[in-house]
C-alpha positions as CSV (number, residue, x, y, z in Angstrom):
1,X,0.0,0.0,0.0
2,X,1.5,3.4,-0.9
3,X,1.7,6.4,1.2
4,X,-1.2,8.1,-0.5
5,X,-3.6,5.2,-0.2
6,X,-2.7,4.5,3.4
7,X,-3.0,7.9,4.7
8,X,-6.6,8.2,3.3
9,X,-7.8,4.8,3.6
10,X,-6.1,4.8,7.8
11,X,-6.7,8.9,7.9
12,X,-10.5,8.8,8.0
13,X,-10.9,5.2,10.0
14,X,-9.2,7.3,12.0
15,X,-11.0,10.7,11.6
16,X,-14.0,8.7,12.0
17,X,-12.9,6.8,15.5
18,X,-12.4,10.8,16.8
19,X,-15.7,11.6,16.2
20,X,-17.1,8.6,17.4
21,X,-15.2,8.8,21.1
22,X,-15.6,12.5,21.2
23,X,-19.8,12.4,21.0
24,X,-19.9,9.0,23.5
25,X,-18.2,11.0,25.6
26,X,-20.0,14.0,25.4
27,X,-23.1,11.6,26.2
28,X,-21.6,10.5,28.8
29,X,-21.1,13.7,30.5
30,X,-24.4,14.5,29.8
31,X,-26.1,11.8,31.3
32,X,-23.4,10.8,34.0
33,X,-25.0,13.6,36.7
34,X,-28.6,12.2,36.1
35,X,-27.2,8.9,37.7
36,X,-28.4,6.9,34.6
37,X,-25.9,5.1,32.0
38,X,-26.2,6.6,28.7
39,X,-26.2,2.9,27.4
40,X,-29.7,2.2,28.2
41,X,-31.1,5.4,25.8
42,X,-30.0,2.7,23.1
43,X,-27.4,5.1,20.7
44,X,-25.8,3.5,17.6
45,X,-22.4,4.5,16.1
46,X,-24.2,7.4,13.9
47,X,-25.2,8.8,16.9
48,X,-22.2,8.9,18.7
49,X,-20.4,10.6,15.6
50,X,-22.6,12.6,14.8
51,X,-22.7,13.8,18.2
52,X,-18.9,14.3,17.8
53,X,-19.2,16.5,14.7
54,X,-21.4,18.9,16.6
55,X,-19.2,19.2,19.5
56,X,-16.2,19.7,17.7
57,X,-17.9,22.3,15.8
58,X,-19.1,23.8,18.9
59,X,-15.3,23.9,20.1
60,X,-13.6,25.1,17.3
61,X,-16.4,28.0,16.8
62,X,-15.4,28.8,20.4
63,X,-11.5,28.3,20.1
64,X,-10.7,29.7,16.5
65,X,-7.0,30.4,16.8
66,X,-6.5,27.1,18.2
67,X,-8.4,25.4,15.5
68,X,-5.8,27.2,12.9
69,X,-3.1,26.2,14.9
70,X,-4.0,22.2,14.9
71,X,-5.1,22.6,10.8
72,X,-1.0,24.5,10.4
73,X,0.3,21.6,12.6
74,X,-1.5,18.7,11.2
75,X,-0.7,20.7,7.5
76,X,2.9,20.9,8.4
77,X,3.1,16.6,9.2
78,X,1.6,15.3,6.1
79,X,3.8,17.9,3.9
80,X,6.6,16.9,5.7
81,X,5.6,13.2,5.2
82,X,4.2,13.7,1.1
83,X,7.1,16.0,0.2
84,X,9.9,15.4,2.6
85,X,9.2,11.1,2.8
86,X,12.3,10.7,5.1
87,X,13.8,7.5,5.8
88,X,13.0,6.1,9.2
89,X,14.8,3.5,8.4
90,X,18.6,5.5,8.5
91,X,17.4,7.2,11.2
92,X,16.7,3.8,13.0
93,X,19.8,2.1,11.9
94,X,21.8,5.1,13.2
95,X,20.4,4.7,16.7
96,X,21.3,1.0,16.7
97,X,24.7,1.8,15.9
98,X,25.6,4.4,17.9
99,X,24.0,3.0,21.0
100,X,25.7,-0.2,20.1
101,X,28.8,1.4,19.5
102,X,28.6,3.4,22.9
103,X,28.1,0.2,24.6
104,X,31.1,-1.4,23.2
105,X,33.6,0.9,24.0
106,X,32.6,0.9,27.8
107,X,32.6,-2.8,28.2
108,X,35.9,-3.1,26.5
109,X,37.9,-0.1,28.4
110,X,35.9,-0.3,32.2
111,X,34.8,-3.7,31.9
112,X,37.7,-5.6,30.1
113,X,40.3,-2.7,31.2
114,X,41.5,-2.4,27.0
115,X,43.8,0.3,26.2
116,X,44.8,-0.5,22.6
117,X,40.7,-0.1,20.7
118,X,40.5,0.7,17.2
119,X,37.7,3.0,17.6
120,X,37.2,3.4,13.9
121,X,37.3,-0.3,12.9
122,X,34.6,-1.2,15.3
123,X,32.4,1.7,14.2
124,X,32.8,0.5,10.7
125,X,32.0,-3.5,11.7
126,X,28.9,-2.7,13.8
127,X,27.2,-0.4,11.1
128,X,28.0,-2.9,8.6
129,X,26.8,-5.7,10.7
130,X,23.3,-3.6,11.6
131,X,22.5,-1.8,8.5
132,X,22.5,-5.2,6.6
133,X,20.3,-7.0,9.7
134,X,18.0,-3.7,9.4
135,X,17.9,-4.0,5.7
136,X,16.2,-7.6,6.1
137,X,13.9,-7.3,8.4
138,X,12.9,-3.4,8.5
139,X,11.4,-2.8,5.1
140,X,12.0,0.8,4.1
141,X,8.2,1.3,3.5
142,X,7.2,-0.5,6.9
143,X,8.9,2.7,8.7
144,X,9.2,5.7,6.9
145,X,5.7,5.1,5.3
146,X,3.3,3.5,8.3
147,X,5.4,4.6,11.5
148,X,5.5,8.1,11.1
149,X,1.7,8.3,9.4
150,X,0.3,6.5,12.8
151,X,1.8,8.3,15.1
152,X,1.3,11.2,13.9
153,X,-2.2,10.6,14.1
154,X,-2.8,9.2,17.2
155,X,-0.7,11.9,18.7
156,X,-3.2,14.0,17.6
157,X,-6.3,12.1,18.2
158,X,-5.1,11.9,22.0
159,X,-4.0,15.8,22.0
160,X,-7.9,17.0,20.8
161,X,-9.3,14.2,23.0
162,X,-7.9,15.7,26.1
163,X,-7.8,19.7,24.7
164,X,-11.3,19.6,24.2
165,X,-12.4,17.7,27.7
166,X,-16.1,16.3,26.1
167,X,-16.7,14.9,29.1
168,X,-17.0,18.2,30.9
169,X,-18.6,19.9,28.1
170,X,-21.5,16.9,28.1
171,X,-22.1,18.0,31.9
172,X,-22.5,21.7,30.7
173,X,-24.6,21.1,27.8
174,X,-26.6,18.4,30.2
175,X,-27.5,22.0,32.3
176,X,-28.3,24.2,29.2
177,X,-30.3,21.7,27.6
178,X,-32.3,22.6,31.3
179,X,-31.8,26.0,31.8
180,X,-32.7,27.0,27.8
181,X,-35.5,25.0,27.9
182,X,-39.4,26.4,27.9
183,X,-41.0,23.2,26.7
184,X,-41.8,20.4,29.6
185,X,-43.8,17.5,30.8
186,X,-46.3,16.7,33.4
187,X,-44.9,14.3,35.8
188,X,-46.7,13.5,39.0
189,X,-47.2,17.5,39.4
190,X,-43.7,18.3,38.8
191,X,-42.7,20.1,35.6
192,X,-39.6,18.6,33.6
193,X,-37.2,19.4,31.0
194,X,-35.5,17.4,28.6
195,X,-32.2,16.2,28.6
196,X,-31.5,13.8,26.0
197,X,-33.6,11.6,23.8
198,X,-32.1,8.3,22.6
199,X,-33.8,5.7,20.4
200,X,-36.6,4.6,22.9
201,X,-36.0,6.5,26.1
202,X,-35.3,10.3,27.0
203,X,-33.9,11.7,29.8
204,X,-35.8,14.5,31.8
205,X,-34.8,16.7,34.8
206,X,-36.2,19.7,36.6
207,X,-34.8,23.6,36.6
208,X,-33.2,23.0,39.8
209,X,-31.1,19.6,38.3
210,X,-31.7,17.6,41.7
211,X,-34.8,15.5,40.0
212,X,-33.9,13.3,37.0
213,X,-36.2,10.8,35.3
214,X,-35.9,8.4,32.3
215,X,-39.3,8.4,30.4
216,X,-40.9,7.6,27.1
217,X,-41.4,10.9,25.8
218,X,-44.7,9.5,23.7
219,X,-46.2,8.6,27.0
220,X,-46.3,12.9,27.7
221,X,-47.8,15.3,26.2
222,X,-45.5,18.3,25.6
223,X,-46.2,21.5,26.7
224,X,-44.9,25.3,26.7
225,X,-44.2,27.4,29.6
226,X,-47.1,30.0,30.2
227,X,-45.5,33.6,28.4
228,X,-46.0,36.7,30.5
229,X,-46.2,39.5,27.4
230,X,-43.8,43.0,28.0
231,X,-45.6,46.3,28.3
232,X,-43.9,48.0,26.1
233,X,-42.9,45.0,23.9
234,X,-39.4,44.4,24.6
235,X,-36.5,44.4,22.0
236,X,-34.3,42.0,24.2
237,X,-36.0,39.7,26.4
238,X,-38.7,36.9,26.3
239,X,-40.9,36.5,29.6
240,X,-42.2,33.3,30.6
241,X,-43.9,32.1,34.1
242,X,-42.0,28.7,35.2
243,X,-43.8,28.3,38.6
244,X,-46.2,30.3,41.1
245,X,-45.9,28.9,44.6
246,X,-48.1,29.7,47.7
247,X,-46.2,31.2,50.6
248,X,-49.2,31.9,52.9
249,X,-52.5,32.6,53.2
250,X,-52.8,35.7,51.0
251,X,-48.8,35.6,49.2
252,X,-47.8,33.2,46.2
253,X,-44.2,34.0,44.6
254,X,-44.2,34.0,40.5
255,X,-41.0,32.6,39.4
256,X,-40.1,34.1,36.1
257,X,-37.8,32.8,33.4
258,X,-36.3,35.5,31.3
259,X,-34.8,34.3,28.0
260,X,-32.9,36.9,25.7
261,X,-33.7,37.5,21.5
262,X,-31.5,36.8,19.2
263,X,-29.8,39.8,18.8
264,X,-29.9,41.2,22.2
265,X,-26.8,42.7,23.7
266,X,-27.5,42.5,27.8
267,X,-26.3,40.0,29.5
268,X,-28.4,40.1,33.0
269,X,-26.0,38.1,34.6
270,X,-23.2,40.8,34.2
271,X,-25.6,43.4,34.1
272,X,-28.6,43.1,36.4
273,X,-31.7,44.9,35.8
274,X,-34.8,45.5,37.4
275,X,-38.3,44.6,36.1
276,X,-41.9,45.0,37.0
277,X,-44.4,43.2,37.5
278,X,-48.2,44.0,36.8
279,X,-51.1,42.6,37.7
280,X,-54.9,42.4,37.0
281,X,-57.4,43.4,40.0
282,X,-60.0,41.6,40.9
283,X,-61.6,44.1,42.5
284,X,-62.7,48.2,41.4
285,X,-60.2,50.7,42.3
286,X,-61.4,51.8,45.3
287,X,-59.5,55.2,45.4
288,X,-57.0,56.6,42.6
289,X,-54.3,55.6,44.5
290,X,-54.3,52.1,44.5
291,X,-51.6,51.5,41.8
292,X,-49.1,50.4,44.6
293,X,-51.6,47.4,44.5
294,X,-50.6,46.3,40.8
295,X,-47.1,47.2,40.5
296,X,-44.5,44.9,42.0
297,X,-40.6,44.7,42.1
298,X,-38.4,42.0,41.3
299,X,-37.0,40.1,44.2
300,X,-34.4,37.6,45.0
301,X,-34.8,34.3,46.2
302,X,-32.8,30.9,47.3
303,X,-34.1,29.6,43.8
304,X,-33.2,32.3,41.6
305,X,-29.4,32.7,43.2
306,X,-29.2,28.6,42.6
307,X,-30.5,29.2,38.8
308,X,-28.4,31.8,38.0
309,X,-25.4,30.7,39.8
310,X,-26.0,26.7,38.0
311,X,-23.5,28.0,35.2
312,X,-20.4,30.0,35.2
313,X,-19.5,29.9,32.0
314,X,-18.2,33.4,31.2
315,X,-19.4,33.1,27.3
316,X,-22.6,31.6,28.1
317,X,-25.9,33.5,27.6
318,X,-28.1,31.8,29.0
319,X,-31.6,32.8,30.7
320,X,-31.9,34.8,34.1
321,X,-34.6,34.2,36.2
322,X,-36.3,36.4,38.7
323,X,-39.3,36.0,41.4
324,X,-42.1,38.7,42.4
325,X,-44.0,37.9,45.4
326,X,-47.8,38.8,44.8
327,X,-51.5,38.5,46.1
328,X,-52.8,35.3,45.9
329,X,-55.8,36.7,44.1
330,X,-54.2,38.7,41.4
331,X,-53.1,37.3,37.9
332,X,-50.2,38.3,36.1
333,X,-50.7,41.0,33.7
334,X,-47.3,42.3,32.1
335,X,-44.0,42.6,32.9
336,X,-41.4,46.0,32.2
337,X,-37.7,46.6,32.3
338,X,-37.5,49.3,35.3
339,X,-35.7,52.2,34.3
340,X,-35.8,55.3,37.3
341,X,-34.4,57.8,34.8
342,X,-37.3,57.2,32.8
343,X,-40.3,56.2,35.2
344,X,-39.6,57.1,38.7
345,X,-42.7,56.4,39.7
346,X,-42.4,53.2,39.6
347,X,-39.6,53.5,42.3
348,X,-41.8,55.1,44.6
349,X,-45.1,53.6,43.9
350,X,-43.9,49.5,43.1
351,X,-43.8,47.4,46.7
């Protein structure tokens, strides 16, 4: 088999194998927290790589400069293997006979005690001796074609393997796939997100990632978190009501998942705002001064620091989540970035 044929035909076995360990390890990660084997979800090699392809993608979108510099240093190898073809062999042969040669001349001066050695002569014999021994049973093409074409490759098959840590990034993506998510199901009152699906079986969790369940996702219907609509329709944000939770008799807190537009440049996490909440009485206004009674300020809670604080990935824009403690009785009726400069009323009038 010639060079050309090897490193193609070997090249994308190889290729292939990358892609295939990268995306079962990425599954892995993602399913390892949720204390179920990613085995049982039934995956097939064409999941696994293709898996891999978008994970590498996500990485080298991430980590451009050193995606160039792996594509200049795998470039460099097969030029220097195509153009260059060097002789492992001679290189090989050398190393036997110097090392042999090395060897020699300290057993014969500290070992034998010899004064009179023909340093040159014995060079000359061992080279001989091993070039001709090499010759036999070292093809040329066996080394300078194969050797250097595998190890190259594996070195860097095991260099992206551990560069890229897909085990780590399955955990992280197992958590967005949470956080990001507005569609759940029903299951025994508590609302779940999905995970992963594999052929049969999906993974689901809750917000919080403490509850974890492996489900049919046929057996569920599908639903959407309730949205909350922006008064005046916002440019960056998306509102939506992820759970409303008695606290008392007369007090319920709405917990509210803010998820950002496309082309939105706030990050809340960096850049905290406040918001509004409005809501619908019940009951006529008994006086003109009752708008303290539908205006509400964002607060924080135990939950909200534990969602927000569930990923620390400095380039990840992921939702922010808020809670509003309200009546009981009153229903959710829009929500509004705060702005003082703009509406200090609000400031004073909001609870």
């Amino acid at each position: 088999m010639k060079l050309k044929e090897f490193v193609l035909a070997f090249g994308i076995s190889s290729f292939l194998g990358y892609l295939y360990i990268s995306g079962r390890l990425v599954i892995d990660g993602l399913t390892y927290p949720t204390g179920y084997d990613y085995s049982n979800l039934n995956f097939d090699f064409n999941d696994y790589t293709f898996q891999g392809i978008l994970s590498n993608l996500y990485v080298f979108s991430n980590n451009i400069n050193l995606f160039l510099i792996l594509m200049i240093v795998i470039i460099c190898i097969y030029l220097f293997i195509f153009i260059y073809k060097p002789d492992f062999n001679k290189i090989k042969n050398r190393v036997e006979v110097i090392t042999e040669y090395k060897t020699t001349i300290f057993y014969k001066k500290i070992i034998k005690k010899e004064s009179n050695i023909n340093k040159f002569s014995l060079l000359l014999n061992i080279s001989r001796r091993l070039k001709k021994t090499s010759q036999d049973l070292f093809p040329k093409y066996l080394i300078s074609t194969y050797l250097l074409s595998i190890i190259s490759i594996l070195l860097i098959y095991i260099t992206l393997l551990f560069l890229f840590k897909f085990n780590q990034q399955g955990v992280d993506m197992s958590k967005m796939n949470i956080i990001d998510n507005t569609k759940y199901i029903l299951y025994n009152e508590k609302k779940l997100f999905k995970i992963k699906c594999g052929k049969t079986l999906c993974i689901y969790g809750n917000k919080e990632y403490t509850f974890f369940k492996k489900l049919k996702e046929e057996d569920f219907d599908t639903r959407v978190l309730n949205s909350i609509k922006s008064n005046p329709m916002s440019n960056d944000f998306y509102f939506y009501e992820l759970s409303s939770n008695n606290i008392n008799n007369s007090d319920k807190i709405i917990l509210v998942q803010i998820n950002y537009k496309k082309n939105s440049k706030i990050n809340l996490k960096s850049n905290p705002l406040e918001f509004r909440l409005y809501v619908k009485n019940p009951f006529p206004l008994k006086n003109q001064n009752m708008i303290e009674k539908n205006c509400y300020r964002n607060i924080v809670t135990d939950e909200t620091i534990l969602l927000n604080n569930m990923i620390t990935k400095k380039d990840y824009k992921g939702p922010f989540f808020i809670a509003f403690k309200i009546p009981q009785k009153n229903q959710v009726d829009f929500i509004k970035t705060f702005n003082p400069g703009i509406s200090l009323k609000d400031l004073q009038a909001c609870r």
